[in-house]
C-alpha positions in Angstrom: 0.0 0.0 0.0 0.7 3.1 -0.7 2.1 5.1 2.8 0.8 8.5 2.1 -2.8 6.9 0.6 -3.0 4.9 3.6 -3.0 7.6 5.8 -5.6 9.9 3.8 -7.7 7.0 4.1 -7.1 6.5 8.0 -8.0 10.2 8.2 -11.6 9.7 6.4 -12.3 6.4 8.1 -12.4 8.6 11.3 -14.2 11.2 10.1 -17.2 11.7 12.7 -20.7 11.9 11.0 -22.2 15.7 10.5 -25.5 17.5 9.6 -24.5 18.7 6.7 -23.5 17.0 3.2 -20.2 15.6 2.5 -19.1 15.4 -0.6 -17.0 12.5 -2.4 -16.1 12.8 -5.6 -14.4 10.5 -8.3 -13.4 11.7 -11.4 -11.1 9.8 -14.4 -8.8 12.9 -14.8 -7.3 11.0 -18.4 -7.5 13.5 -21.8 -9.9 12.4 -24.0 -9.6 12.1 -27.7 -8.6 16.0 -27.8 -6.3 15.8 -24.6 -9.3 17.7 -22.8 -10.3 16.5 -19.1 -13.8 15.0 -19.5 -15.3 15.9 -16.5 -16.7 19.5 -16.6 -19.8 18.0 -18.3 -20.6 15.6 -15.6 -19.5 18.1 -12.6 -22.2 20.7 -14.1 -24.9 18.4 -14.2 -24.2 16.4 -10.8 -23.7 19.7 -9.0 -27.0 21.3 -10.4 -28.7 18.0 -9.6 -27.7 17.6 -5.9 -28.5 21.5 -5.2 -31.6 21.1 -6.2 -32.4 18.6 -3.2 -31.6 21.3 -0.6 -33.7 24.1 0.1 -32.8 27.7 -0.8 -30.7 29.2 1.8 -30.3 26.0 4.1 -27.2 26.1 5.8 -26.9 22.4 4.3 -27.2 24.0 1.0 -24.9 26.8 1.4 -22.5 24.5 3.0 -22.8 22.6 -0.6 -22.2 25.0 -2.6 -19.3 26.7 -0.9 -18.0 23.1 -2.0 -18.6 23.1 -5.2 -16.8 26.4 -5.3 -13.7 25.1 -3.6 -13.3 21.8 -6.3 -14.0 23.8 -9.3 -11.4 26.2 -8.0 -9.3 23.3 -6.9 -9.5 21.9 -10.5 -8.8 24.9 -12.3 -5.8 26.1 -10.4 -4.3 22.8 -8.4 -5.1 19.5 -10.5 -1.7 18.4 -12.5 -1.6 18.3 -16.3 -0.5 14.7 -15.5 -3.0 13.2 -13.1 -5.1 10.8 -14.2 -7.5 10.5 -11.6 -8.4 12.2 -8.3 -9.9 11.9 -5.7 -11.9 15.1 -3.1 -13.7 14.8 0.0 -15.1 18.0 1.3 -17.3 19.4 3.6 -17.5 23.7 4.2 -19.9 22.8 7.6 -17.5 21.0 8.8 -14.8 23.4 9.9 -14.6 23.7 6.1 -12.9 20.1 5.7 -11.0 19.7 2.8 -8.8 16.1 1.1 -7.7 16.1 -2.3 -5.7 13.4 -3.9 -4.3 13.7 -7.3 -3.7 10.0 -8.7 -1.5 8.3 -11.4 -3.4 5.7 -11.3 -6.4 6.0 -13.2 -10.0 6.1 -11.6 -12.4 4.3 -13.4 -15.4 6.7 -13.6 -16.6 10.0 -12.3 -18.5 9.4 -9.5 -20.1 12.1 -6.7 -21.5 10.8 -3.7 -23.2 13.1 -0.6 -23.4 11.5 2.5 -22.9 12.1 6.5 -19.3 11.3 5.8 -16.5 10.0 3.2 -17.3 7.5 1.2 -13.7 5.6 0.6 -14.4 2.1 -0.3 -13.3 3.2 -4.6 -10.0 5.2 -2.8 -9.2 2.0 -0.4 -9.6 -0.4 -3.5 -7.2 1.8 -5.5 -4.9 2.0 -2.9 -4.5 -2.4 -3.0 -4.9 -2.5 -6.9 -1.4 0.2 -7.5 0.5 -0.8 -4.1 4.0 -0.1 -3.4 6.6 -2.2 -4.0 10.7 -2.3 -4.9 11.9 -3.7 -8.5 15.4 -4.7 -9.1 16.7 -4.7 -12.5 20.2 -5.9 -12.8 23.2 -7.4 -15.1 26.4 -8.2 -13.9 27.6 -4.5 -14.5 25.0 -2.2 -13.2 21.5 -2.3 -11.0 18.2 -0.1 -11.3 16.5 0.1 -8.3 13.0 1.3 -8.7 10.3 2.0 -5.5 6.5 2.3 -7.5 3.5 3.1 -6.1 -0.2 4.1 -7.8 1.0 3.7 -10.8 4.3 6.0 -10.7 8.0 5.9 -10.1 8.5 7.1 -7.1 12.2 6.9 -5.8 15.3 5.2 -8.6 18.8 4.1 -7.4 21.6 2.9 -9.7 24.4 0.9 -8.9 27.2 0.6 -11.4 30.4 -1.4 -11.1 33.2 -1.3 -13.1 33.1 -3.4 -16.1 36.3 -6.3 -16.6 37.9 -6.8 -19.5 39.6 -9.9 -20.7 43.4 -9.7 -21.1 45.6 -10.0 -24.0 48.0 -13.8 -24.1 50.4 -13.1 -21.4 47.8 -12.7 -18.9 46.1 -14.3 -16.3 45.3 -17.8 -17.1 41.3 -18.4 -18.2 40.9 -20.4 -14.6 42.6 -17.4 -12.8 40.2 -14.7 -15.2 37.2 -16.6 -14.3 37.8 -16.4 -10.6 38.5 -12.7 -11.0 34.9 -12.1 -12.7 32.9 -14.6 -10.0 34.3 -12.5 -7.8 33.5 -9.1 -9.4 29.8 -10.2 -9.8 29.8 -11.3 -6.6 31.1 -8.4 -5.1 28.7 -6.5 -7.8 25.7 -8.4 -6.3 26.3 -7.8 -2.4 26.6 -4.5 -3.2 23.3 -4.5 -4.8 21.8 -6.2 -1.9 23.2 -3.6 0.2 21.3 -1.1 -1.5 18.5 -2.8 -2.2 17.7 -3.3 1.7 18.3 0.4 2.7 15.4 1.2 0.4 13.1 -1.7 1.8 14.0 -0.4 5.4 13.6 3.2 4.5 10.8 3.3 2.5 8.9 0.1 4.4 8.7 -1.9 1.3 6.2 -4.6 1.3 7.3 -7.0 -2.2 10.2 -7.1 -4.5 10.0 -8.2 -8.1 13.8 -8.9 -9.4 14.2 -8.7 -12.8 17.4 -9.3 -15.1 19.1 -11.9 -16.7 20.1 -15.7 -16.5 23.6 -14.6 -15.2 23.0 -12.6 -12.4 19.7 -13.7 -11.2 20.5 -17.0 -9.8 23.4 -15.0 -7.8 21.1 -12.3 -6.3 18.5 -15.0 -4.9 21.6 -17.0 -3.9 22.9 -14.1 -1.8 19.4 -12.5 -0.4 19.0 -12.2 3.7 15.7 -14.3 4.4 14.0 -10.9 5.4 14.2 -9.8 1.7 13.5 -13.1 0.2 10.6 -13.4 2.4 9.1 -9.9 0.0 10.5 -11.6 -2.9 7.1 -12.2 -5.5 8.6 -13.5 -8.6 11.2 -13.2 -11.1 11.4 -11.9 -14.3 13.4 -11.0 -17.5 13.8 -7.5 -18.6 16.5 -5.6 -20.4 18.7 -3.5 -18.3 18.0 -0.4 -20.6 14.2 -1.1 -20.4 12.5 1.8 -20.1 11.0 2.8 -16.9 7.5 2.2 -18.3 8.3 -1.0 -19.6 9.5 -2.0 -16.3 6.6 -0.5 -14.3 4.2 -2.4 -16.5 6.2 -5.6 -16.8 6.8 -5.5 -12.7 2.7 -4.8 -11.8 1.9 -7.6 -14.1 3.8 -9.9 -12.4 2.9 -8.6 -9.0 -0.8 -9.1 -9.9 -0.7 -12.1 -11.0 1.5 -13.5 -8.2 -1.7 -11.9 -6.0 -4.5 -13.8 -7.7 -2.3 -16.8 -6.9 -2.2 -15.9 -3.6 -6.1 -14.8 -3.5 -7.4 -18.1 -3.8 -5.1 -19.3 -0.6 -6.8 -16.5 1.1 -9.9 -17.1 0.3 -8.7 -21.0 0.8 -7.7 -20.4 4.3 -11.1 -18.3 5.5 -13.0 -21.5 4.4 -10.9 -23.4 6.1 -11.2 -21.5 9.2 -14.8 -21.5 9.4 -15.2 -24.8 8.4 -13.5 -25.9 11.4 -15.3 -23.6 13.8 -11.7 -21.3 14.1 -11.0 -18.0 13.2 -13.0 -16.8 10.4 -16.5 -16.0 9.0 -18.6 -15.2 6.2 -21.8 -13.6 5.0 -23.0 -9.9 5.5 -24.0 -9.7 9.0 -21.6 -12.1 10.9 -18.7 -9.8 9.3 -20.4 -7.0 10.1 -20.3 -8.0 13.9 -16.9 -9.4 14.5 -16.0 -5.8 12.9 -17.9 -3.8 15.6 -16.0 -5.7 18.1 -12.8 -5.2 16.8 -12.3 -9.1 16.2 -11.2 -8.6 12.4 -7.6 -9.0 11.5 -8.7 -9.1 7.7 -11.5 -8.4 5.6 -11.9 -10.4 2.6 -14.3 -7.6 0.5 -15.2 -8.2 -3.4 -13.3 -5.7 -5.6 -17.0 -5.3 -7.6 -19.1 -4.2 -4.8 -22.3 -4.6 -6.5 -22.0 -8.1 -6.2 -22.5 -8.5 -2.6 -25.5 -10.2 -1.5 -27.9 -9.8 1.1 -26.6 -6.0 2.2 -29.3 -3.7 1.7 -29.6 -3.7 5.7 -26.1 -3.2 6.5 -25.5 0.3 6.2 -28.9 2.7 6.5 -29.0 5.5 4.4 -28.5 8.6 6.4 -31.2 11.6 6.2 -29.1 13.6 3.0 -27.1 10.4 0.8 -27.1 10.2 -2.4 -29.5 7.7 -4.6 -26.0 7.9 -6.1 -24.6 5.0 -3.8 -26.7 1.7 -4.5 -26.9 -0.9 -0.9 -24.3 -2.8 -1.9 -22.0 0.0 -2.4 -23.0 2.2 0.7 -22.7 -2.2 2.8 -19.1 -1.7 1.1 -17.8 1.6 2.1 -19.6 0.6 5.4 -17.6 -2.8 5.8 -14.0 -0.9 4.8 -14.5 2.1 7.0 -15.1 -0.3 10.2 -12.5 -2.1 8.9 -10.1 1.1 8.7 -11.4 2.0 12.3 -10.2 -0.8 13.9 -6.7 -1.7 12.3 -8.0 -4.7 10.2 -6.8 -5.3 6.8 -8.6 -5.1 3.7 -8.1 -7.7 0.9 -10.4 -6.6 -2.3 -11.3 -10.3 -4.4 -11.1 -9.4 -8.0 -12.3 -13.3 -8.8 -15.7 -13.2 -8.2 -16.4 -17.1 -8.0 -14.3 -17.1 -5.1 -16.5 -15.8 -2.6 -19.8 -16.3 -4.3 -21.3 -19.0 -2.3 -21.0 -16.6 0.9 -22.7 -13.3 -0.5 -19.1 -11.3 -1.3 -17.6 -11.1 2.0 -15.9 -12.7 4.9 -13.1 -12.1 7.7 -10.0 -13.7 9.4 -10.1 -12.8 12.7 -7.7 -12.1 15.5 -9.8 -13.8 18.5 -12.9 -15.9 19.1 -15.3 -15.3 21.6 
């Protein structure tokens, strides 16, 4: 996960219901066909829409539009050429609270909800689907160290040794040469290592992907600490000179994949829990309780909220929401917020099948009662 993300979405999860509306807002910042932003349309028409529903002169309605001031000022002035999605959670009656986050990653549609308070299941689910993590691209003559997160390059190290040459006749002999270059790779590799687990400890690095080739691959797993080979996802091969798209893409496939393998253990494991009367349950309203006492450790969510079954109950619709938010979706953001509250991980299920049979959602938990 992303550090900074996380902690927006700490901040919201503890953001105390009000009287007055709070907006969340969505939008897919990409250029269209033009290289024009393609939201003014929608904001127009969902702004005019949602003032309508408040009386003239309400302090809920004034507190409304003083927002809608704010982001289309915030938009103008702040939003970077470069964002492609972003994310703004404001609220003028509310000591005039204000979060904006600009994204790299893309959000997948413009979306405005109005509630009693943020509504961060989409912002949680982005912040699992673009997570941070360390790439390693190396030969035997030079590293790339690369720290992504949603969707960007965030932080790039080098490492470059200093390339051997084979000497003329009247040099070493081949046995004595080849010595001399396991040695320099070696050497060449440890330092790598070195480097690559000051970043992990500075930056709290989560997974690795190593990528390079057949030479020096085998040498850097040979050589890795078990606290770094623990991260370690998968390997792949990539051109040193790959550029840094080409890597990013190359390294979030891979760590995606590696996750949908390790989603169906998940999922695997909470069966297996329940099953066996241990730590784990399913369905709707038996997560929904073990999350109100602070038994979750994780929360197994779908990625497609309106897939959840048997939720329409779970989260009442507060005097003000949106008929923008279906049940399932306002059961979602209700289930992840909890979650947020009380330290408990969220997993987002992008296989569907997986947790069918048990309406969408289930949790690990730290204690029985």
């Amino acid at each position: 996960m992303n550090t900074v993300l996380t902690e927006i979405i700490a901040r919201l999860a503890d953001f105390e219901p009000v009287p007055y509306p709070v907006l969340s807002l969505y939008l897919n910042a990409q250029p269209d066909s033009v290289g024009r932003d393609s939201f003014d349309v929608f904001l127009r028409k969902a702004f005019a829409e949602r003032l309508k529903t408040y009386a003239a002169h309400a302090p809920e309605r004034e507190s409304l539009e003083q927002d809608v001031e704010r982001i289309r000022q915030y938009l103008a002035e702040t939003l970077r050429p470069s964002a492609n999605g972003v994310a703004i959670f404001a609220c003028a009656g509310a000591d005039g609270f204000f979060e904006a986050v600009q994204l790299d990653a893309p959000v997948d549609e413009h979306r405005l909800y109005i509630a009693d308070r943020p509504h961060l299941y989409p912002l949680a689910r982005l912040d699992e689907r673009f997570p941070r993590y360390a790439a390693v691209l190396a030969d035997t003559n030079m590293a790339r160290i690369f720290v992504f997160g949603m969707n960007r390059l965030e932080r790039e190290e080098q490492v470059v040794g200093q390339k051997t040459k084979r000497l003329k006749v009247g040099g070493w002999s081949q046995a004595r040469f080849q010595r001399h270059i396991e040695n320099y790779h070696l050497q060449h590799v440890k330092e790598v290592i070195d480097t690559l687990d000051r970043i992990v400890r500075e930056e709290s690095i989560p997974h690795i992907l190593l990528a390079g080739d057949e030479v020096v691959l085998p040498l850097i797993r040979e050589q890795l600490p078990q606290s770094l080979e623990a991260k370690v996802l998968d390997t792949l091969r990539l051109d040193i000179n790959a550029p840094e798209r080409e890597v990013l893409d190359a390294t979030l496939a891979a760590l995606r994949h590696k996750g949908g393998d390790t989603e169906a253990e998940l999922v695997g494991r909470l069966l297996d829990e329940v099953r066996g009367g241990g730590l784990g349950v399913i369905g709707a309203d038996a997560t929904l309780e073990a999350l109100q006492r602070g038994q979750v450790d994780e929360l197994l969510i779908l990625a497609q909220a309106d897939l959840l079954l048997n939720v329409d109950h779970v989260a009442p619709v507060p005097a003000g929401e949106s008929d923008e938010a279906t049940p399932a979706e306002r059961a979602a953001n209700h289930l992840v917020t909890l979650a947020r509250q009380t330290a408990a991980s969220v997993r987002f299920i992008e296989d569907p099948l997986l947790l069918a049979e048990v309406g969408g959602v289930g949790a690990l938990l730290r204690f029985r009662l």
